[in-house]
N, C-alpha and C positions, 0 to 999 in steps of 0.2 A: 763602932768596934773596929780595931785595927788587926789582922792578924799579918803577923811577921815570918814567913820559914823560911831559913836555911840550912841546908844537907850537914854542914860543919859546924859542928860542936863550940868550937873556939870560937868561930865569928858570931855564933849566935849571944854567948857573952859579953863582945864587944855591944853586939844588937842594942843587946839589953839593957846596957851600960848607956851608951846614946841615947835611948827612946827616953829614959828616964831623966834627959837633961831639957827634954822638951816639956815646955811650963803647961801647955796648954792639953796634953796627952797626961790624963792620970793613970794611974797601973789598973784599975777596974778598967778602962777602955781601950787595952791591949795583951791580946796573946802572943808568945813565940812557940815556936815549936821547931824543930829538927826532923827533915824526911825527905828524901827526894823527891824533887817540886812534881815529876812525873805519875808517881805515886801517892800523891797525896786527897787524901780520902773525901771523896765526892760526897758519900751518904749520910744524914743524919736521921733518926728515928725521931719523927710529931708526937709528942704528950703521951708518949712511953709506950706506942702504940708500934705494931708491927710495921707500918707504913712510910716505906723509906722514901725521900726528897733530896734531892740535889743541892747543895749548902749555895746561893746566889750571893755574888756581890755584886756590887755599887762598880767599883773600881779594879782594876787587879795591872798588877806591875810584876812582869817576866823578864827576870835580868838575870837572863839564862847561863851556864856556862857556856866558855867559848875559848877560843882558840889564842886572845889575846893579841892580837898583830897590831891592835890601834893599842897598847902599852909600851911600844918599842923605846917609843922617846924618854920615858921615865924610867926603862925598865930594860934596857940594852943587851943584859945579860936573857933575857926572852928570845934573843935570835939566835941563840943557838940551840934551843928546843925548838923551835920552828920547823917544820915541815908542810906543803898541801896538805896532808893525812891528817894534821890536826881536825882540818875544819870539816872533813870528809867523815871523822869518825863521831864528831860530838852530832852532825845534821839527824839522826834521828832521834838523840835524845832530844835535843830543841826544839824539835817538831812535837812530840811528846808531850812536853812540858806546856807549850802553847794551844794544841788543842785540849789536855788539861782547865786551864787559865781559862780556854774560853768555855767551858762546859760548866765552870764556876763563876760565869758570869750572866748578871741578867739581862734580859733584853733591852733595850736602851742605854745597858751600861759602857763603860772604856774601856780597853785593856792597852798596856800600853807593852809594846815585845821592845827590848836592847840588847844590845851585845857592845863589846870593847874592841870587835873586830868590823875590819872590812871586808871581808871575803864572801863574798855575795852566795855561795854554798850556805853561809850560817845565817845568812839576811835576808836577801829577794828570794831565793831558793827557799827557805823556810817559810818565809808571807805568802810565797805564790802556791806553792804547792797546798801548803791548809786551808788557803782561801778558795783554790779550785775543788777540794773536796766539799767544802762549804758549803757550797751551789748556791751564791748567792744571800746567805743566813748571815756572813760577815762583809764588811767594806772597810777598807784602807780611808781613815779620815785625813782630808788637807788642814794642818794647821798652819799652814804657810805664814797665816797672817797675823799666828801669834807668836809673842818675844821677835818683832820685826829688826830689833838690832842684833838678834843671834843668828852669823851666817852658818848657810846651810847648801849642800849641793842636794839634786832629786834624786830619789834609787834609778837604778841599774833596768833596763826593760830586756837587756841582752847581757849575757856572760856566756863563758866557756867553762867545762868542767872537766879541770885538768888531774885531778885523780885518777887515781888505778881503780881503784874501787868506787867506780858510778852506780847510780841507783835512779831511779828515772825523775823522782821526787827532786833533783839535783836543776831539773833542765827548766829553762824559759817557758817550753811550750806544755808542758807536761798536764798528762789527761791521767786518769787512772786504767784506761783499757790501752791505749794506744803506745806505739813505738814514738821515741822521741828525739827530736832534732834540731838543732840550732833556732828558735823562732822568738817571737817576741810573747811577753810576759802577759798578765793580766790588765785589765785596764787598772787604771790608779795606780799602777805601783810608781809610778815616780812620784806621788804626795810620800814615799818613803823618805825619809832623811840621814844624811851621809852627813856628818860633821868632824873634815880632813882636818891636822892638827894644825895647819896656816891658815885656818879661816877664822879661828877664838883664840888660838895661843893655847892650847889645851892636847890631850889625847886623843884618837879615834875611837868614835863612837856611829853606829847605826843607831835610829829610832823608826819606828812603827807604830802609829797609832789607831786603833781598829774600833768599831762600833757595830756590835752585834744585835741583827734587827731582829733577831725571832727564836724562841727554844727548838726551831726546826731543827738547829744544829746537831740536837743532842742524838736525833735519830736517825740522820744521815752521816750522821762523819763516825767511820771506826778508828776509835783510837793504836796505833802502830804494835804490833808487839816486838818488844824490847828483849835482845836475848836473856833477859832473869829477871824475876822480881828477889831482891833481898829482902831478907825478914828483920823485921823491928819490933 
């Protein structure tokens, strides 16, 4: 079973429209749905019983919003919506969305986090921080050695966060109790991947691929609050 969401109305038409050119995907073995990926409903009721359980998948792909900076090349008229502040404002929905993702996923399973950006506020800064809350329940997997003809750089162990509006969540070093400072990242984060648009002839893209060892997750990490939930 496939389930497909996107927050946009329109795109999920297009969705629908694709999914439906694929021979091997029949319409009984996929859903779409419309909701914000951050909000989207963890619980399902067992054989009609009071007894609620956390919906697990297999897989899950978080192709979060973002700020768009790796679209400049196709997309030129994007710099001049650009500002820091972009990436600055979307980091806690993203955060959001991914420890979501992983709370709907099962142990042993994939997640895989992307963004169109480089800005390491919406990349290492989102992996490292949900992975520190983590304690351990998720790991940064190396794929290095697959697709060996798609060049690739490592993530970022060090950045600076040149926003006005920092949040500790932002930093290399960052712990959930302590002050935070310039320092180096989680182990793994360079199995991240950075794919600059001279290395394929393509866009910018971050990738992160994660493997979660244990539902411990579910009861050590609080999920952020977001200033509103909208109703649907």
């Amino acid at each position: 079973l496939l389930v497909a969401n996107d927050v946009n109305l329109t795109r999920c038409t297009t969705l629908v429209h694709n999914m439906g050119r694929l021979k091997n995907l029949h319409n009984e073995q996929s859903i779409v749905t419309s909701h914000p990926a951050q909000y989207l409903p963890l619980y399902e009721y067992m054989n009609g019983s009071k007894e609620k359980v956390i919906q697990k998948f297999d897989r899950v792909l978080c192709d979060v919003p973002c700020s768009g900076d790796g679209t400049l090349r196709k997309n030129p008229d994007a710099s001049l919506k650009y500002s820091v502040e972009n990436g600055t404002e979307l980091h806690p929905i993203q955060r959001a969305i991914l420890i979501r993702g992983l709370r709907h996923l099962k142990p042993g399973g994939t997640l895989v986090y992307s963004t169109c950006s480089l800005n390491p506020i919406e990349d290492e800064a989102v992996i490292n921080s949900v992975l520190v809350e983590c304690k351990g329940t998720v790991r940064i997997k190396d794929v290095s050695t697959m697709f060996p003809e798609l060049k690739r750089s490592p993530g970022m162990s060090e950045w600076k966060v040149l926003s006005e509006s920092k949040s500790p969540t932002m930093y290399s070093n960052y712990t959930p109790e302590t002050e935070h400072e310039l320092s180096r990242a989680i182990d793994g984060i360079e199995h991240c991947m950075r794919f600059f648009p001279q290395l394929n002839d393509t866009g910018g893209f971050f990738v992160a691929v994660l493997t979660k060892i244990s539902d411990d997750l579910d009861t050590i990490v609080q999920e952020p609050r977001l200033p509103h939930k909208p109703s649907f």
